[in-house]
Rosetta silent file (secondary structure, phi, psi, omega in degrees, C-alpha in Angstrom):
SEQUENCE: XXXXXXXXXXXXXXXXXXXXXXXXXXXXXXXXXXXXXXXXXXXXXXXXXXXXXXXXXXXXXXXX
SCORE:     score description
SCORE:     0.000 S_00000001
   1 L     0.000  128.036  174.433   27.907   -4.539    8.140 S_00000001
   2 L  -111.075  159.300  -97.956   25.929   -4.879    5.114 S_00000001
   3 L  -113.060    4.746  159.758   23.442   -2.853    3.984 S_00000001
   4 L   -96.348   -6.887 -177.041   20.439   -4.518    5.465 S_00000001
   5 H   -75.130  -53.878 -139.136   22.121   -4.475    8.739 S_00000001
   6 H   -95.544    5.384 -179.457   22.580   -0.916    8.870 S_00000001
   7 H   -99.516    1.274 -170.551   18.812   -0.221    8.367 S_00000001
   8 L   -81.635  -47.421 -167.497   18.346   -2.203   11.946 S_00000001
   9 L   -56.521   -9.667  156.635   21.095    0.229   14.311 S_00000001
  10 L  -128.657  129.954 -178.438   19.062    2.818   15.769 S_00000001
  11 L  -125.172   -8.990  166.599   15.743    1.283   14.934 S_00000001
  12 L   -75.230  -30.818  169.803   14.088    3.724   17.870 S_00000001
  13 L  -101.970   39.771 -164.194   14.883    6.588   15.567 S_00000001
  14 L    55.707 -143.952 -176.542   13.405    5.137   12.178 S_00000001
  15 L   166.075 -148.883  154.815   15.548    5.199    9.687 S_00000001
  16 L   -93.304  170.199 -169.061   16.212    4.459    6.182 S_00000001
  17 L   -86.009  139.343  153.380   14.308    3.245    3.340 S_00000001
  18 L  -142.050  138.175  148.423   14.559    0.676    0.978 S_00000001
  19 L   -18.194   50.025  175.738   13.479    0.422   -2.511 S_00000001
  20 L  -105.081  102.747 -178.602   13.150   -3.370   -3.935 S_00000001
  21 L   -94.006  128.589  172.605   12.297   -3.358   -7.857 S_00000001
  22 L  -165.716  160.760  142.669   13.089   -6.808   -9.418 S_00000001
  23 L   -84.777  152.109 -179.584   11.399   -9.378  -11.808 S_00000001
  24 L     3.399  120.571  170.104    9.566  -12.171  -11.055 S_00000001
  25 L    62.706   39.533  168.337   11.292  -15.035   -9.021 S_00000001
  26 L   -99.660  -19.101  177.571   14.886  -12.884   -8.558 S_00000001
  27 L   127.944   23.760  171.932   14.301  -13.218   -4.738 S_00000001
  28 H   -54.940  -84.528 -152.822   12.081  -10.018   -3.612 S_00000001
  29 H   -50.225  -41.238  164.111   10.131  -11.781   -1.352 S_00000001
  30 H   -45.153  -41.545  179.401   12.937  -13.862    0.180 S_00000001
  31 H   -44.126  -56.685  176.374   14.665  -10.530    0.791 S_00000001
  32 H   -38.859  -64.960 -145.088   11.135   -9.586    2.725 S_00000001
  33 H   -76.121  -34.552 -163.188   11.056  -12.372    5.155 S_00000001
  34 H   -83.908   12.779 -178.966   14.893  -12.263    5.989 S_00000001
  35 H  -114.833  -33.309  179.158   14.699   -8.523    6.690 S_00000001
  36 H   -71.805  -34.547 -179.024   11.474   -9.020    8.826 S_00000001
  37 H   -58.375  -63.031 -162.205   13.161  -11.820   10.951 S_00000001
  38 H   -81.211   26.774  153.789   16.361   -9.226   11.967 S_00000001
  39 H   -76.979  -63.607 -158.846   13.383   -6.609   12.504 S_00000001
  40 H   -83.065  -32.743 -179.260   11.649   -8.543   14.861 S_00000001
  41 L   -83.443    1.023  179.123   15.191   -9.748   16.742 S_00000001
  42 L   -81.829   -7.017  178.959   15.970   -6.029   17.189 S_00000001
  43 L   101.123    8.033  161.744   12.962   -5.636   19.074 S_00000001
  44 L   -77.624  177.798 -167.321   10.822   -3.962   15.977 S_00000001
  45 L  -118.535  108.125 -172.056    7.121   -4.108   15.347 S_00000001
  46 L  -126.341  122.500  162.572    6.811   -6.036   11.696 S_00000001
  47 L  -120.307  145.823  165.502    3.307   -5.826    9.660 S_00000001
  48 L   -72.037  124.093  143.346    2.746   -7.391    6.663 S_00000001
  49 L  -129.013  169.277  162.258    0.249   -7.205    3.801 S_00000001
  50 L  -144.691  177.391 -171.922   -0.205   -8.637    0.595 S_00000001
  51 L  -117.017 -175.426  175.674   -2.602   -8.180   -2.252 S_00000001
  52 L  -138.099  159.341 -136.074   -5.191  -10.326   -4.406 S_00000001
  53 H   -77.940  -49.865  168.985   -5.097   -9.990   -8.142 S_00000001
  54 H   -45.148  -19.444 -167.427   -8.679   -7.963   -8.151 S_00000001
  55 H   -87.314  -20.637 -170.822   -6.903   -5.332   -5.974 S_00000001
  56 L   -63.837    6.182  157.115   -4.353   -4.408   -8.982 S_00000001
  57 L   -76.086  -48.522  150.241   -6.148   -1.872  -10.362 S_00000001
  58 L   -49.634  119.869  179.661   -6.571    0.117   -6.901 S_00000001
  59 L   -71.483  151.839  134.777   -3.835    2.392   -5.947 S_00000001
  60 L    89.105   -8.780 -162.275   -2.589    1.916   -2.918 S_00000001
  61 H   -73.220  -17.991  168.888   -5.088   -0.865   -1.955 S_00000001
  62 H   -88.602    9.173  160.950   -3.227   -2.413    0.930 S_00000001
  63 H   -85.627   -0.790 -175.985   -3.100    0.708    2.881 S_00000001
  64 L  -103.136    0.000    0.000   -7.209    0.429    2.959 S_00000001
C-alpha cells in the first residue's frame, strides 16, 4: 500500500493529512486530481477550490 492509499482505509473516521510543498511544474497538481479520483471511488465527498492571482495577498482567501 503506498502512502496515498493508506490515507483512503477508514475514510469514515478522517484521517491523515498531507502536506504537498514543491516547485512549479514537479507534479503538485497531478498528485491533486489522482488523489481526488481514489477519494471519490471510496465513496468520499471531494471539494475543490482554486485561486486568482488578485487573491494572493489574502490569507486564507479560498476558505471565504
Amino acid at each position: 500500500m503506498d502512502l496515498m492509499d493508506s490515507l483512503f482505509v477508514r475514510p469514515d473516521r478522517g484521517g491523515p493529512g498531507l502536506l504537498l510543498r514543491g516547485a512549479p511544474g514537479v507534479g503538485k497538481t497531478a498528485l491533486l486530481d489522482a488523489a481526488a479520483v481514489r477519494a471519490a471511488d471510496v465513496g468520499m465527498r471531494v471539494l475543490r477550490a482554486s485561486a486568482v492571482a488578485f487573491e494572493v495577498e489574502m490569507n486564507f482567501a479560498a476558505l471565504h
